[in-house]
C-alpha positions as CSV (number, residue, x, y, z in Angstrom):
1,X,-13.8,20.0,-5.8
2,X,-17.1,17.8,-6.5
3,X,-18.0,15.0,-4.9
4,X,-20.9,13.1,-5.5
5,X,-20.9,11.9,-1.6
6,X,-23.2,13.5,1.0
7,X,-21.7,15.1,3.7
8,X,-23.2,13.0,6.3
9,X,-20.5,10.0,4.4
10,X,-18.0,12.2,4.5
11,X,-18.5,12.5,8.4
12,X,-19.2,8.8,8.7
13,X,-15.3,8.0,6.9
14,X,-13.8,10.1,9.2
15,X,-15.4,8.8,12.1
16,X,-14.4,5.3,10.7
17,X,-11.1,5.7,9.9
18,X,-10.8,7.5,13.8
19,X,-12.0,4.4,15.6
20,X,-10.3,1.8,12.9
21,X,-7.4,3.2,14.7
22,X,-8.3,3.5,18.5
23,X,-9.3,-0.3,18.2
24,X,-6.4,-1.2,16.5
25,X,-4.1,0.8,19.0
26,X,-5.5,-0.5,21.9
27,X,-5.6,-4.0,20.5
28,X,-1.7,-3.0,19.8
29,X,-1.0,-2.0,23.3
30,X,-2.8,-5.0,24.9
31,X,-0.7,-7.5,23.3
32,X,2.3,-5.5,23.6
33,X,5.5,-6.4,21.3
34,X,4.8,-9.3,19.8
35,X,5.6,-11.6,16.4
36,X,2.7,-11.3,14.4
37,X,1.9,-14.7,13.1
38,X,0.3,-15.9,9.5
39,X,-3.1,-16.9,11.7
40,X,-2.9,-13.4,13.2
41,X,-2.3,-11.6,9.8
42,X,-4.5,-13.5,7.9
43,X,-7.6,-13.0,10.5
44,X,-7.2,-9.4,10.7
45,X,-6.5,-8.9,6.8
46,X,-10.0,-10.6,6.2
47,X,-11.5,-8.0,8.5
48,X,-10.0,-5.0,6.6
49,X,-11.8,-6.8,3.4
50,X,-14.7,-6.9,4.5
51,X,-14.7,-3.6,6.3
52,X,-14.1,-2.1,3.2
53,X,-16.5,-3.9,1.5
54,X,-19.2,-3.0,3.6
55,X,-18.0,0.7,3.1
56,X,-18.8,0.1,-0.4
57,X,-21.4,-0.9,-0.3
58,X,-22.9,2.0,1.9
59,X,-21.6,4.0,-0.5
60,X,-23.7,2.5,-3.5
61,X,-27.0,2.6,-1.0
62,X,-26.0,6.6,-0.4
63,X,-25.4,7.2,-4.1
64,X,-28.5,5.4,-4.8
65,X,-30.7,7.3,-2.8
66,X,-29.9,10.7,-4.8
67,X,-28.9,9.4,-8.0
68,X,-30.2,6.3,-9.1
69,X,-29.2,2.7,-9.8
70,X,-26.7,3.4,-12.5
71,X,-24.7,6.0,-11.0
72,X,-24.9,3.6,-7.4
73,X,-23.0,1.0,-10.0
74,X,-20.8,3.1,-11.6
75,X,-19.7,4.8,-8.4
76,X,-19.1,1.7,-6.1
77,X,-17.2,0.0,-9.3
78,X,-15.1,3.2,-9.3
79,X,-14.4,2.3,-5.8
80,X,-13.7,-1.3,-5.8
81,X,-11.0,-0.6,-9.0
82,X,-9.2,1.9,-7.5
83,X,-8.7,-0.2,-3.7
84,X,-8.1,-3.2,-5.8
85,X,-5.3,-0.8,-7.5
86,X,-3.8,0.6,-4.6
87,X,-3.8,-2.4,-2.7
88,X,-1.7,-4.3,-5.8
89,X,0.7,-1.6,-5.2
90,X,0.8,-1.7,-1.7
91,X,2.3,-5.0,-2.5
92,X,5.6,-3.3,-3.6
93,X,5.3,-1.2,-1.0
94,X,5.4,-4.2,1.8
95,X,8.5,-5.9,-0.4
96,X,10.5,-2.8,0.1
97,X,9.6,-2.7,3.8
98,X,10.3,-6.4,4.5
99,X,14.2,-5.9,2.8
100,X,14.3,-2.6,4.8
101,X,13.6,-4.8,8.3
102,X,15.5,-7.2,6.7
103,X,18.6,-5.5,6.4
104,X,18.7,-4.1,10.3
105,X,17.5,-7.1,11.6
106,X,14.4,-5.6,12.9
107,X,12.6,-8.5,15.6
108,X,9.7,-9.6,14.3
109,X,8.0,-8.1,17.7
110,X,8.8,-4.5,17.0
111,X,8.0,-4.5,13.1
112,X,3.9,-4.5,14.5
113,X,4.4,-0.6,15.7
114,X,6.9,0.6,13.1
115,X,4.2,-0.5,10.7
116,X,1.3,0.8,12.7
117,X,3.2,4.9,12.9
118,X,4.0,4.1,9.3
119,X,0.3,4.2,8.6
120,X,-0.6,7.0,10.3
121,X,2.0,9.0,8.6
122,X,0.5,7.6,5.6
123,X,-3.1,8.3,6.1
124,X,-1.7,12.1,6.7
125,X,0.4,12.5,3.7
126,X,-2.0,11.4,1.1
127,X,-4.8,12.8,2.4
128,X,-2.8,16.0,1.8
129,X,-1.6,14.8,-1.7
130,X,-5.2,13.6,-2.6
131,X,-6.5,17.2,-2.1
132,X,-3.8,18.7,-3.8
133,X,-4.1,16.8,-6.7
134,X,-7.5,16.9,-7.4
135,X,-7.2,20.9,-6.8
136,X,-4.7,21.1,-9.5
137,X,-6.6,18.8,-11.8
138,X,-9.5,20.9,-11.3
139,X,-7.2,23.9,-12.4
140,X,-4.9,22.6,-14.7
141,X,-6.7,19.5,-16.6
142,X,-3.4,19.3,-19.1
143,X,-1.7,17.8,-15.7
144,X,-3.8,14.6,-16.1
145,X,-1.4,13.8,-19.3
146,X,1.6,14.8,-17.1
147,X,0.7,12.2,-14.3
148,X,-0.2,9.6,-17.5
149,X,3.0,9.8,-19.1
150,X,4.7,9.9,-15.4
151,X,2.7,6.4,-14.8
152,X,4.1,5.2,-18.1
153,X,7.7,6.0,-17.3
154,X,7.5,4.6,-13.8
155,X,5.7,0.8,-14.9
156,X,8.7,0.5,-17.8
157,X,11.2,1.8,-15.0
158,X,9.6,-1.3,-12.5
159,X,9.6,-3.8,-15.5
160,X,13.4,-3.4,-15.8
161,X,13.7,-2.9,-11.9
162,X,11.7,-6.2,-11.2
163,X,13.9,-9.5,-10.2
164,X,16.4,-7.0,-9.4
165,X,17.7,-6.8,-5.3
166,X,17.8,-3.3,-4.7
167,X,21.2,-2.0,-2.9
168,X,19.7,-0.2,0.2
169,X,23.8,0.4,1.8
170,X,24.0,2.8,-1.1
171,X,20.6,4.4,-0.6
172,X,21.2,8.2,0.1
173,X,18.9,9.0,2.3
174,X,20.2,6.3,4.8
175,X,23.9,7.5,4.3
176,X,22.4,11.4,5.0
177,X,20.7,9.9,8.2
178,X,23.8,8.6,9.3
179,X,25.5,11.5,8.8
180,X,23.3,13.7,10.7
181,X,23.0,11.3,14.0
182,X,24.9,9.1,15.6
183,X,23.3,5.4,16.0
184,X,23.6,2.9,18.7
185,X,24.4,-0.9,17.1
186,X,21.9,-2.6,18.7
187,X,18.3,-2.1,19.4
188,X,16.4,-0.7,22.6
189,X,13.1,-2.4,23.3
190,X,10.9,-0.5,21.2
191,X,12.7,3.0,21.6
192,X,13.9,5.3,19.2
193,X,16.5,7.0,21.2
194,X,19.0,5.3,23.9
195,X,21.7,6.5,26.3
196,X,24.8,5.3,25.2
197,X,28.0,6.4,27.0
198,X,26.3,9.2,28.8
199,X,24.8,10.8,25.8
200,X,21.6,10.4,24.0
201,X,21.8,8.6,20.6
202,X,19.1,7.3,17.9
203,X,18.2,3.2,17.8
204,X,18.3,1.7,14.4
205,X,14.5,1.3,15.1
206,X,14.3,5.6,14.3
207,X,16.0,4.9,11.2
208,X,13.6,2.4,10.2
209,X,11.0,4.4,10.7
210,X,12.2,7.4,8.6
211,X,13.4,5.1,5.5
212,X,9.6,3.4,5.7
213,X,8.1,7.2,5.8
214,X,10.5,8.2,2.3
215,X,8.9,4.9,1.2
216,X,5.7,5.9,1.7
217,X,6.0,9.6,0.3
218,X,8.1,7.7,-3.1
219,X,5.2,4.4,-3.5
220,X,2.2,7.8,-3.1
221,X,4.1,9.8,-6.1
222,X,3.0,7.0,-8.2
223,X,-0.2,5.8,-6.5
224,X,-1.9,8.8,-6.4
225,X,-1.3,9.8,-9.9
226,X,-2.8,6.0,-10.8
227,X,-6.3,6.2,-9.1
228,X,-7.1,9.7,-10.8
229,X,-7.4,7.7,-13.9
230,X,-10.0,6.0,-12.7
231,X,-12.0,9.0,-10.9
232,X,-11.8,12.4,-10.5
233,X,-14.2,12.7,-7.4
234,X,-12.0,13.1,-4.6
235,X,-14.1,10.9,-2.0
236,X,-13.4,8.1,-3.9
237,X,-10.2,8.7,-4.4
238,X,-9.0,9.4,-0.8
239,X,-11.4,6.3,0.5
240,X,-10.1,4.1,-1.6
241,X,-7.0,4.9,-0.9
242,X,-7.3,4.8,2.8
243,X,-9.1,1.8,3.2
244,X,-6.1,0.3,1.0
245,X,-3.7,1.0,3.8
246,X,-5.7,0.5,6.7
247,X,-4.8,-2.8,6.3
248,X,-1.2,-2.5,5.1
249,X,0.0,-3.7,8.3
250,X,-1.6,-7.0,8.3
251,X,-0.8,-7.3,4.9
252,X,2.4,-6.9,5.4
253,X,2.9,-9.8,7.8
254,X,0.9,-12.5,5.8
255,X,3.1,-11.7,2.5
256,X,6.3,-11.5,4.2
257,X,5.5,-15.4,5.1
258,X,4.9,-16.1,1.3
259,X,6.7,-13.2,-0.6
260,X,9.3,-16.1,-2.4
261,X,6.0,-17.3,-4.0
262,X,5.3,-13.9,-6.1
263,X,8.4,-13.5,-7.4
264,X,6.4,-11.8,-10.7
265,X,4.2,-10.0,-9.6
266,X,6.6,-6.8,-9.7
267,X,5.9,-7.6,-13.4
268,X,2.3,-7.1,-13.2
269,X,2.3,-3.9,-11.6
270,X,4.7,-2.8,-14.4
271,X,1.9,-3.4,-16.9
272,X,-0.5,-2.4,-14.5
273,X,0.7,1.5,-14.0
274,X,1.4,1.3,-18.0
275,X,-2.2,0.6,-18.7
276,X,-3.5,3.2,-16.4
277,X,-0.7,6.1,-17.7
278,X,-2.2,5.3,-21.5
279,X,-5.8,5.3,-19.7
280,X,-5.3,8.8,-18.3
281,X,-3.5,10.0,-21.5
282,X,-6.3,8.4,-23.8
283,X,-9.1,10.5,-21.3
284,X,-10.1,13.2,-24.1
285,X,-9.9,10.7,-26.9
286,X,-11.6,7.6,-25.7
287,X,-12.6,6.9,-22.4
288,X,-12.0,3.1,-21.1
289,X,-15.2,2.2,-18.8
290,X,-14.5,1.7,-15.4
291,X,-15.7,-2.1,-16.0
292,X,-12.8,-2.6,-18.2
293,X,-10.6,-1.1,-16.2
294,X,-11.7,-3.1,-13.5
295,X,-11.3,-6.6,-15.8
296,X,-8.0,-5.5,-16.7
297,X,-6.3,-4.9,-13.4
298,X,-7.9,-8.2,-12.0
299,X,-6.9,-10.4,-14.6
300,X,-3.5,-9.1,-14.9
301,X,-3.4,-9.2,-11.1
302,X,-4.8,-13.0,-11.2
303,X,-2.4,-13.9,-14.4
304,X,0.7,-12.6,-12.5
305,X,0.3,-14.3,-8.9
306,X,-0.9,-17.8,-10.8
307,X,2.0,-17.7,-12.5
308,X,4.3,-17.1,-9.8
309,X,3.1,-19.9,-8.2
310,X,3.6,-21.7,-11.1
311,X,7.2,-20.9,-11.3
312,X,8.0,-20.8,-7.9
313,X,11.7,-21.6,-7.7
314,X,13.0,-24.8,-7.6
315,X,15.2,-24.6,-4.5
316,X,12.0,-23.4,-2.7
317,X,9.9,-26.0,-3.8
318,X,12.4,-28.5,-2.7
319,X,12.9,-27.3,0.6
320,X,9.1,-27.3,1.1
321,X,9.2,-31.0,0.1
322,X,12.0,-31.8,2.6
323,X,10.7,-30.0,5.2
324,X,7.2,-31.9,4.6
325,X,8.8,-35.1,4.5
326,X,10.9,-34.4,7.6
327,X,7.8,-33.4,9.2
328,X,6.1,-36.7,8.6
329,X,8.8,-39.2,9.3
């Protein structure tokens, strides 16, 4: 598989990514189970940014060195479109998670390390599925039109889904979980297993876990497939990637405070995974520049969150006003 990155930045992501999570396990521990606050989320979603940022732009000073200006800014744009891409579809990822803690009442205080193992189990699978794929594209480069018309399917399958409130009591994984083990009806701290009548029994917190993992493996299906459009070197595929859900977790807790206000933007992914499907099934015909692409999945990104706000509902905008107005009298 070719890369354009040195081995010494291949060393220096792993390294990264290794202490990324120390800190932010110890930080975890220290605080113990706790509500996340917007404050909190917002801080430590900044530092993700940025952290990524200034990944990137090591990454254009190493592809420099060897390669030239150009390929510095055609490398690092590569970059920046396909985190800006997974990171818009992280988005649907965190709506599915918030109706999943939603619907077994998960505390706030224990959603911060269901989140966190959630992650790791991430960063594992689709480092897997990265390497895969771009194997088989390296064999096989008729599968890039399979994974475009796949995207395709998927962003016409979200437009209809969008607005809709998915049914998770009929989900079958959940009703095969249940099956399988028996499940206390209330929580244990932050366990996954209780004793319950003398014999040992799963917590509702095991289940969430699982049902966020399926997530995970069902939102990478179409992820993966969507940032091979925009590169074929693997290092910028699985950095991207990973720097996309390093901050998932903080993320999650800053939209869940202000997911009511993008109501639409479920729309814009739609059109979003449609334009990078044609993209990949276009590659032997006319290649889009990675600027364009770039422009595209911004300004659709920018276009669909502006007008959410725009159209916020009513009955939330009201209660905003009222609460406001309680607030001041």
């Amino acid at each position: 598989m070719d890369t354009i990155a040195p081995l010494w930045l291949w060393i220096f992501f792993v390294v990264s990514v290794i202490v990324a999570l120390f800190v932010d396990f110890v930080v975890l521990k220290k605080q113990g189970a706790h509500a996340v606050g917007v404050k909190e989320a917002l801080n430590w979603s900044i530092v993700w940014v940025l952290l990524s940022f200034a990944f990137n732009g090591l990454f254009w000073w190493a592809v420099y060195q060897d390669h030239g200006v150009a390929m510095a800014n055609t490398k690092s744009m590569e970059f920046l479109t396909g985190y800006l891409i997974e990171k818009s579809l992280a988005v649907d990822n965190i709506f599915v998670f918030l109706m999943i803690f939603t619907y077994f009442a998960v505390p706030p205080e224990f959603q911060k390390r269901v989140l966190m193992i959630g992650i790791i189990g991430a960063i594992v699978l689709r480092t897997v599925m990265i390497l895969v794929g771009a194997w088989l594209i390296q064999q096989f480069h008729w599968i890039l039109y399979v994974f475009g018309a796949f995207l395709v399917i998927t962003g016409i399958k979200m437009w209809w889904a969008a607005g809709q409130e998915p049914d998770l009591e009929s989900n079958p994984a959940l009703r095969l979980l249940r099956r399988l083990m028996p499940v206390s009806k209330s929580f244990d701290g932050e366990k996954f297993f209780t004793i319950e009548n003398g014999r040992r029994i799963a917590t509702p917190l095991l289940l969430v876990i699982v049902l966020v993992g399926i997530t995970d493996v069902i939102f990478a299906v179409d992820s993966i497939p969507a940032i091979f459009a925009i590169t074929m070197d693997p290092f910028i595929v699985l950095t991207s990637n990973i720097f996309a859900i390093l901050g998932l977790r903080a993320m999650y807790f800053l939209l869940a405070a202000i997911a009511a206000k993008f109501h639409l933007l479920s729309y814009g992914l739609a059109v979003i995974l449609v334009f990078i499907g044609t993209k990949m099934m276009l590659i032997d015909v006319f290649k889009i520049p990675v600027a364009v692409s770039l422009a595209v999945v911004v300004s659709i990104l920018a276009i669909t969150m502006l007008w959410s706000v725009k159209t916020a509902p009513k009955i939330e905008r009201t209660e905003g006003r009222a609460a406001r107005e309680g607030a001041g009298s």
